[in-house]
N, C-alpha and C positions, 0 to 999 in steps of 0.2 A: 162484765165478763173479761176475763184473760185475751189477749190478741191471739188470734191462728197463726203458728209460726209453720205449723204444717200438717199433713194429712196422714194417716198410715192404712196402706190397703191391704187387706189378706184375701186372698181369693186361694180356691181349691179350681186344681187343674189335673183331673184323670184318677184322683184321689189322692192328691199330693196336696196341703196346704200350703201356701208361698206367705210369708208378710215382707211387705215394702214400704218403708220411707221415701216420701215425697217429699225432700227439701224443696220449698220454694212455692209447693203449691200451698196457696191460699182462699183460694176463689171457692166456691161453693160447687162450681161445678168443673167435674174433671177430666179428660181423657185418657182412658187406662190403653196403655198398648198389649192387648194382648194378645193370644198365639194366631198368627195370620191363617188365611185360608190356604185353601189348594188350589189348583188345574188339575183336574181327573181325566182318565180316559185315556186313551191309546193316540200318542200324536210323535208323526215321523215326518222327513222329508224327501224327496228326491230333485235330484237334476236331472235334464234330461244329457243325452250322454253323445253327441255331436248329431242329432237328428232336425234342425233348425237351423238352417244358416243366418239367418235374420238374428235371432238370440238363445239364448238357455234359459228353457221354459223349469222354471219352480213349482213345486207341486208341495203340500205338505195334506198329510193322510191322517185325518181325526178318526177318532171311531170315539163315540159318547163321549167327548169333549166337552168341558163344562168347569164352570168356578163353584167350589164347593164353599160353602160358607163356614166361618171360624171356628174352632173346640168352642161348644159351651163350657163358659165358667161363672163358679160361684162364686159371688163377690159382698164384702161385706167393707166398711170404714171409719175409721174412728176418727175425732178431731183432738190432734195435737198443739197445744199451750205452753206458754211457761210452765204450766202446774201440773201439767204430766199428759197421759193419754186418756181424752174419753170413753165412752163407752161404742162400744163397735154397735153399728145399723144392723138392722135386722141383713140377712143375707139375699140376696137379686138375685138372677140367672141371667147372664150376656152372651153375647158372640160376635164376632166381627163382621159384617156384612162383606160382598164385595161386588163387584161391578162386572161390567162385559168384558170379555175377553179382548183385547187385541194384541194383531200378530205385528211382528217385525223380521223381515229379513234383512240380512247381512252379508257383504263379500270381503274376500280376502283380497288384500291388497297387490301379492302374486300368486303363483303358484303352488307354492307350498301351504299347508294348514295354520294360517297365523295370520294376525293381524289383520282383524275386520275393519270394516267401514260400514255405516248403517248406509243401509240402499233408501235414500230420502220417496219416500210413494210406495215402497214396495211391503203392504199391509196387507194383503188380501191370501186368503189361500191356498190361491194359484198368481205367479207376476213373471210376467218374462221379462229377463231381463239385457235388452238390447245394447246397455255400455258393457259387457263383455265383451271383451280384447277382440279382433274383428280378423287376426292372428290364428286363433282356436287353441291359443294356452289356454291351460286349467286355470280355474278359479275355483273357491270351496265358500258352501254357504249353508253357511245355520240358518235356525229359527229361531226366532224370541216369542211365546205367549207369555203375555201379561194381561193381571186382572185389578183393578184398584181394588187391596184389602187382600189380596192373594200373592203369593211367593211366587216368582215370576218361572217359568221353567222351557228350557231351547233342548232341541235338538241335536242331534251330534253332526257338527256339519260334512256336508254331501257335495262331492266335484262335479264339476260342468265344464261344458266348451262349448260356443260357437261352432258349427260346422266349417272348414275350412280343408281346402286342398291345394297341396304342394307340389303335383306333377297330371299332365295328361297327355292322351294317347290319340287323336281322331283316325278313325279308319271307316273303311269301306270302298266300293268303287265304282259302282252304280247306286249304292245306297249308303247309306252312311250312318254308322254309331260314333261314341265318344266314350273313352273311361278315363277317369281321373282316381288319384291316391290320395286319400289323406294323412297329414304327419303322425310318423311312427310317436310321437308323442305329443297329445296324449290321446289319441284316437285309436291309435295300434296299427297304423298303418292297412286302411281296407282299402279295396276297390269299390267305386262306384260306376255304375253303365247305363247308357239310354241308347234309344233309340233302335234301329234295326235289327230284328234278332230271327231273322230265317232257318237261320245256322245254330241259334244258339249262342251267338258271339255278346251277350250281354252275360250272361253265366249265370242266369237266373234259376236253374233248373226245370226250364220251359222253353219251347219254341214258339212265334208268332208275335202277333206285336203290330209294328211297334210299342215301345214301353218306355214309361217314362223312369229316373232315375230312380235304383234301386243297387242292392250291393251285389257282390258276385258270393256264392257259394260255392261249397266245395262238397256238397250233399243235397238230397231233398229238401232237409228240413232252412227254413231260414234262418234258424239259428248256426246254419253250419257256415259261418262267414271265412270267405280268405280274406287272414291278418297278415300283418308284418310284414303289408310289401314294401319294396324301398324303390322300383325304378318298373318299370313298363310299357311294352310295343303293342299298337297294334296295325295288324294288316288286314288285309281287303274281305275276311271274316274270321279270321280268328286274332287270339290275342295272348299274350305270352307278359307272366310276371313273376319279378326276383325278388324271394322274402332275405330276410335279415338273417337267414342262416346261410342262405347263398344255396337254397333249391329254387327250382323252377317249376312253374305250373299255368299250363296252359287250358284256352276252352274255344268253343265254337267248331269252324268246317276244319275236315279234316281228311277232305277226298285223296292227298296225294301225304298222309303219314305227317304231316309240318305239325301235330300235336305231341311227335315224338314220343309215341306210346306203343308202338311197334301195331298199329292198328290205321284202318281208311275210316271208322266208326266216326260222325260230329258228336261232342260233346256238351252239353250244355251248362252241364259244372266246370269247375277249373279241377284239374288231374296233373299230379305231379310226374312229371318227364325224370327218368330215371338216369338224372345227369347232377352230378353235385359241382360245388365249387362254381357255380356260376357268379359270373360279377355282372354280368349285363347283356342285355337281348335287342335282337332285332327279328322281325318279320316281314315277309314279302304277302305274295298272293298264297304258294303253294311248298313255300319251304320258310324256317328258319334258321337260324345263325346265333349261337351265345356264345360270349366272351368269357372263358374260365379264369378264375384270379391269380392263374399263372401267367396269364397272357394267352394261351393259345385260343384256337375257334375250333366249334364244335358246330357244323350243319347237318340238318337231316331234310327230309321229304322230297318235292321234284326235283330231279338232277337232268331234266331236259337242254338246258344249252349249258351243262357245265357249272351251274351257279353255286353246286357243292365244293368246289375246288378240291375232289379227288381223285383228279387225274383223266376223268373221261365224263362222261354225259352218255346217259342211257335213260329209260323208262320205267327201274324199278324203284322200289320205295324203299327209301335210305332212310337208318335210325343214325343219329349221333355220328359224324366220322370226324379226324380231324381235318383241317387245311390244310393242302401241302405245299409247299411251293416245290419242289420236285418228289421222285416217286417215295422217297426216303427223308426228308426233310419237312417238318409241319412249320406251320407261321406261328413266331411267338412275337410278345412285345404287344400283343393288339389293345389299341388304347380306346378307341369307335368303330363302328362298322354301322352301314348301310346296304337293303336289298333293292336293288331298283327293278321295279315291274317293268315290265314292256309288252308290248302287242308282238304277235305272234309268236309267245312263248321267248322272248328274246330280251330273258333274265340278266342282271348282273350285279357282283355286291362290288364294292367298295371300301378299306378299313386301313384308319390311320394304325401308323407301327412307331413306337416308342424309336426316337433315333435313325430313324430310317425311312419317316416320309409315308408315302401311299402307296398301296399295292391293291390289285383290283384283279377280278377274275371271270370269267362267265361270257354272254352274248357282246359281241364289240362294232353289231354289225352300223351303228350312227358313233363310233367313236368314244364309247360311255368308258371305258377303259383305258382311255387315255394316250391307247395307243392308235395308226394308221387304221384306216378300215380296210387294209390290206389281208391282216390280221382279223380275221372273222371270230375266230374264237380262243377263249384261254381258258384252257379246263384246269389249270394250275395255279395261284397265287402268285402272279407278278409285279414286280417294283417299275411304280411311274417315273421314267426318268425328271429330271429339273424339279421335283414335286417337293422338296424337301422345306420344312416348316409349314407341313399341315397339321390341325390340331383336333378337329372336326369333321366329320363327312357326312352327309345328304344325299339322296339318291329317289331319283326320279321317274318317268319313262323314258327312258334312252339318253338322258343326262342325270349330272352330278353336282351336285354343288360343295363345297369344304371351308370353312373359314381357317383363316390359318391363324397362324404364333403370335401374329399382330393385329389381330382383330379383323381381318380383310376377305370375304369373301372372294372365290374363285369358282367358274363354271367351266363344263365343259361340256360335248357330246352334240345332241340335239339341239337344234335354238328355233326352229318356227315361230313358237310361239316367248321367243324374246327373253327366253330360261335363263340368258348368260348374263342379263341386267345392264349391261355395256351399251343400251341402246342400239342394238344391230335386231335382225331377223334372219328365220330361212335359212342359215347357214348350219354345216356339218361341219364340226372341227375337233379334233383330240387335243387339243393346246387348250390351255387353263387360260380365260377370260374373268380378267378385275370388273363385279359387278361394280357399278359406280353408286355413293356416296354410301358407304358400307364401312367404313374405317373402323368403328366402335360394334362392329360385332361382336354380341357375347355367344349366340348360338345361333346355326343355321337349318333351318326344317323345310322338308321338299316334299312338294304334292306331286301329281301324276302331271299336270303342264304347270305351275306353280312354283316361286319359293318365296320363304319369311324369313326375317335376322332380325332378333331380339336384339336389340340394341343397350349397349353400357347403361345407357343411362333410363331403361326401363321405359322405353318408347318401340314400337316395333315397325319396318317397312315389310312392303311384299312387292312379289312381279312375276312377269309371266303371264298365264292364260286361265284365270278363275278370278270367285269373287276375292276380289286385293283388301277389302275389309274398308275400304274407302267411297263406297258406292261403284267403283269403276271395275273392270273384268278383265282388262289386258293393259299392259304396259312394259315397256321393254327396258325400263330403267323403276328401281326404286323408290315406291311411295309410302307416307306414313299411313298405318293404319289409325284409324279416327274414329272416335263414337259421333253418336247420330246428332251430338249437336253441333259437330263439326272441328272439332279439338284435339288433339293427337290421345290418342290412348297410352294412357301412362299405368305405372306399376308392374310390368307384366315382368313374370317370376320365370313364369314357362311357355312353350309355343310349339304346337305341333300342327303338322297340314296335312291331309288327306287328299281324294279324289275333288270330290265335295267342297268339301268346309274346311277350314281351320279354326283352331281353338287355344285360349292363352287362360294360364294363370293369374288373376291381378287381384291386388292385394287380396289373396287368398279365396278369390269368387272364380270360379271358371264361367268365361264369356266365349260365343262363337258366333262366328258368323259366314254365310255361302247356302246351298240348296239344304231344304231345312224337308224333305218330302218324308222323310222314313224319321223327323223328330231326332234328326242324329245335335241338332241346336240344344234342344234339352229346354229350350224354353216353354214348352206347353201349349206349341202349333204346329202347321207344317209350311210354315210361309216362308221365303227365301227371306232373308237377310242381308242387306249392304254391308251392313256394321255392324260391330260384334254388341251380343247380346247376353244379359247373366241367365245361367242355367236356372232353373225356378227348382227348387230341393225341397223334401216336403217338409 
């Protein structure tokens, strides 16, 4: 017999006859490639969409998912020689088998739609996936199912993030909440709240509680989430926040008008304050203060010791005025500002002025104003003399604290409980006291006997008369705050003090620590706390 120099197949596919030369095959038995299988069935993906702070949990959605086995074809072959083609085999019936499915996910290597990396382990139908950025940038992630003998077939990939937050708020004064922000991208900027909600000051569209973290709305429904906020105060029950169009909207108690809605009604949604142009907010117990992006200030609610700085102090209920520093002249240039609560009604705020230092207005009766306690009260906006190169202000019970142009904080007013960090006590004074070892202040935040400075280098101290976040509760000079195993707490983005507690950003996890009774900690007890503690998110 002639040698086999090769094979020729003809096979019928769909009703289409093919013939093929197979240079090269010789062997008696052959594998023909023929049309692969499928993946049938309905198969999607999602991320989940910043509701995990730990990771971004993957989900992909089959509905009758399955490998469907190959076209049957008909096949028939003849054996090729030097001496031509022989005679074709009766014809067969085939089809390609295939095997089990498996999945594969993948991530983008940033933010944008491009450039995957296969996630090594992550095969299963559900995988959370914990090396997501710990930041809460976006990341995008397909699917891959494949099936040996089947066309492999992915999903169109789906964004995710890490939960993470860029700014927060602690407030309260016998009880305590916290709210924090997450970044305008790619989360959209929401509000998150726990803890104490009598008032409503979680903005859950609920009273009672405590509660643990959930977002604030702007309606019944919980889809009606406040977005796009960029910056946030809160006070001793309500709470006030500036979205990225520069409206304002506040929620919680509202006995004395500080929700700025021309009403005493509490709310338990956030309701937009019929003030535009807003650049940034502050809250006291029973009035507010925002900073319009022209510079000037707009206060409304009690005006009991003057704290509205429009010219008098009375008992009715003020919407929106401006500051004046005389009857005809408002305050512009305002760069910060602070409300400081006091006992017995005996309010005062405080607000750095672009080029001109501090000016402060309100109750002056411990010296919070910078001025003699000769001087009981200023119902008008006045400049602190020698004050010049503050950059920053803080405001406390009957003291202030300011970091200024060089990183340096400065106290003044009240000092019992050791507020001015100088290591002294018990002393009244209107002169600005150098806290000591404070040089690299980047921000400084004031509780009710309290204060904190974020420090340059992302370490934070405190001092005064609460939990200092170091196990200790008083100190009249600056200590590091310290996690529990006794290490300076590093990272921290953000830092705000309350009554209570105090709470900081670090690398994108909110941690607090001080009286934890009303869950304003957010850890998932009511135990006091030395050391700052991460908020538990669901």
């Amino acid at each position: 017999p002639l040698p086999i120099t090769n094979f020729k197949l003809e096979h019928i596919t769909n009703g289409v006859t093919s013939t093929v030369d197979i240079p090269g095959a010789t062997t008696t038995t052959y594998n023909h490639i023929s049309p692969a299988g499928s993946i049938g069935g309905t198969l999607s993906a999602t991320a989940s969409q910043g509701d995990h702070r730990a990771h971004v949990k993957l989900t992909a959605t089959e509905t009758s998912i399955g490998a469907i086995q190959g076209v049957v074809v008909t096949h028939r072959i003849a054996v090729v020689t030097s001496g031509g083609t022989g005679t074709y085999s009766s014809s067969v019936n085939g089809n390609r088998t295939v095997g089990t499915i498996t999945r594969q996910w993948s991530r983008s290597q940033g933010a944008t739609n491009a450039n995957y990396d296969i996630i090594q382990g992550a095969t299963a139908v559900e995988y959370n996936d914990a090396l997501a950025p710990s930041d809460g940038s976006r990341r995008w992630y397909p699917l891959t199912s494949s099936a040996n003998g089947a066309a492999s077939t992915s999903t169109a990939a789906t964004s995710g993030w890490r939960l993470s937050f860029v700014d927060v708020a602690a407030g309260g004064i016998f009880t305590g909440f916290t709210c924090a922000i997450t970044p305008f991208e790619p989360d959209g900027g929401r509000v998150w709240c726990w803890g104490n909600n009598t008032l409503g000051e979680l903005g859950r569209a609920t009273t009672g509680g405590p509660l643990g973290p959930g977002r604030v709305q702007t309606g019944a429904s919980p889809s009606s989430m406040l977005e796009g906020v960029t910056s946030l105060a809160a006070g001793h029950g309500h709470v006030c926040a500036v979205r990225s169009d520069n409206s304002l909207w506040c929620w919680g108690w509202n006995s004395s008008g500080q929700l700025g809605n021309s009403s005493t009604t509490n709310s338990n949604t956030a309701i937009q304050v019929p003030l535009a142009n807003v650049g940034a907010v502050s809250v006291g117990s029973a009035n507010t203060c925002a900073i319009l992006t022209t510079g000037e200030v707009r206060c409304w609610g009690e005006n009991l010791t003057g704290q509205l700085g429009i010219g008098t102090s009375d008992t009715n209920i003020h919407g929106p005025e401006p500051v004046k520093t005389t009857p005809s002249t408002s305050l512009q240039g305002v760069t910060s500002l602070a409300i400081g609560d006091g006992l017995n009604n005996d309010v005062h705020v405080c607000a750095t002025v672009s080029g001109s230092g501090l000016w402060c207005w309100g109750s002056n009766g411990f010296g919070q104003l910078a001025k003699s306690t000769a001087t009981q009260f200023s119902y008008y906006a006045s400049e602190v003399a020698g004050a010049s190169g503050i950059a920053q202000v803080g405001a406390g019970i009957r003291f202030n604290c300011a970091r200024t142009s060089t990183n340096r904080v400065k106290c003044w007013g009240e000092n019992s409980n050791g507020n001015f960090g100088d290591g002294t006590t018990g002393t009244v004074d209107h002169l600005l006291h150098e806290a000591a070892s404070t040089s690299t202040a980047q921000k400084v935040t004031v509780g009710a006997t309290h204060v904190c400075a974020q420090l340059v280098d992302g370490t934070a101290k405190c001092w005064g008369s609460a939990a200092l976040g170091n196990g200790t509760t008083s100190s009249s000079t600056p200590i590091f705050v310290k996690v529990a195993s006794g290490s300076n707490l590093t990272g921290v983005q953000a830092i705000s003090a309350s009554s209570l507690h105090t709470c900081v950003v670090s690398s994108g996890s909110v941690s607090c620590w001080g009286n934890n009774s009303t869950q304003g900690l957010g850890d998932g007890t009511s135990t006091y706390r030395d050391n700052p503690v991460e908020v538990l998110l669901p």
